[in-house]
Structure formats: C-alpha cells, structure tokens
N, C-alpha and C positions, 0 to 999 in steps of 0.2 A: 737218411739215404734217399736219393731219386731213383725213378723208376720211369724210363721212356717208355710213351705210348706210341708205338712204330703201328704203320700198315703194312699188314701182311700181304704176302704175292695169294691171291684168290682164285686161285681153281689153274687152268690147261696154262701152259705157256704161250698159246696163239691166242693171248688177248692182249689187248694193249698196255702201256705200261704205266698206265694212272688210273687214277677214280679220281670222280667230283665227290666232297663231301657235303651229305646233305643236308644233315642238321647234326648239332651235340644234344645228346641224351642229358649228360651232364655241364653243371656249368661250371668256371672258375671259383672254388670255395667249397665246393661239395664235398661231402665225405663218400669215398668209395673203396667197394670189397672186391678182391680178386675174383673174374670173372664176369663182373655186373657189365652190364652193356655202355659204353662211353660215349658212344658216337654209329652214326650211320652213314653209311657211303655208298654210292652209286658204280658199278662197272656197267659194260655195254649191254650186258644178258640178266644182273639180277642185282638189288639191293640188301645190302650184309650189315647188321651189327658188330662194331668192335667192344671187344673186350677188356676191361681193365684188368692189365699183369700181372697189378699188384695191388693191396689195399692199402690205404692212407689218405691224402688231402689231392683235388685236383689243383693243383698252384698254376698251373700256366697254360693257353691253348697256342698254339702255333700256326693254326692254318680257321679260315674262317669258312663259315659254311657258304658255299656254293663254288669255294676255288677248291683249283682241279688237283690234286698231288698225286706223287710220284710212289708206286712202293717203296718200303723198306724206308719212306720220309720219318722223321720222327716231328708228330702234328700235338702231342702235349705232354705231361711233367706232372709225376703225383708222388709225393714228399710224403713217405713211410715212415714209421719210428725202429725201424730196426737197425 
C-alpha cells in the first residue's frame, strides 16, 4: 500500500498559499517511521518539519528542494507493507 506525503495548510488562513521547500530530511530509498521528520519547508513567518504518515520505504519525491508548492500538494510516496 502507498501512502502520500501531502503539505499540510500551516497555521492562520491569512498566509499565503505555498511554502518553498527547503531541503529533504530523508532521501529516495530510506527507510521511514510514522511521524519521523521527511522534509522541511519554509512559509513567510517560520520554518516547519514534515512529518512521515506512515512507516515503510521512501520510493519517490515529487517536488525538489527549493521549488515553491502549493498546500495540500502531494511532494512524495512511501510504499508500506500493509
């Protein structure tokens, strides 16, 4: 089973409607646990760690570090055994 790594909407509604990503924590092939940190992104006011969903394999990233996404984007793919 997959498991999308989506960006969450981060704090007030009167911010803008992306982040820059700014580097992955993790890379394509790593092994990850529900919760561990994946990636870090930038909004206008503070820099956030994301969270992985789910544990399993990271198989794919979507978005590279320094381009800008959009919440609720789905930026990578981690392949669970359940």
């Amino acid at each position: 089973m997959k498991s999308d790594v989506v960006i969450p909407r981060l704090g007030s509604s009167d911010e803008s409607d992306d982040v820059k990503l700014v580097r992955w924590i993790k890379q394509v092939g790593a092994s990850v646990q529900k919760g561990e940190s994946l990636l870090e992104v930038e909004t206008d006011k503070v820099n956030v760690e994301i969270e992985a969903p789910d544990s399993g394999l990271l198989v794919e990233t979507l978005a590279k570090e320094g381009e800008v996404v959009k919440f609720n984007s789905v930026v990578a793919i981690i392949e669970n055994n359940d």
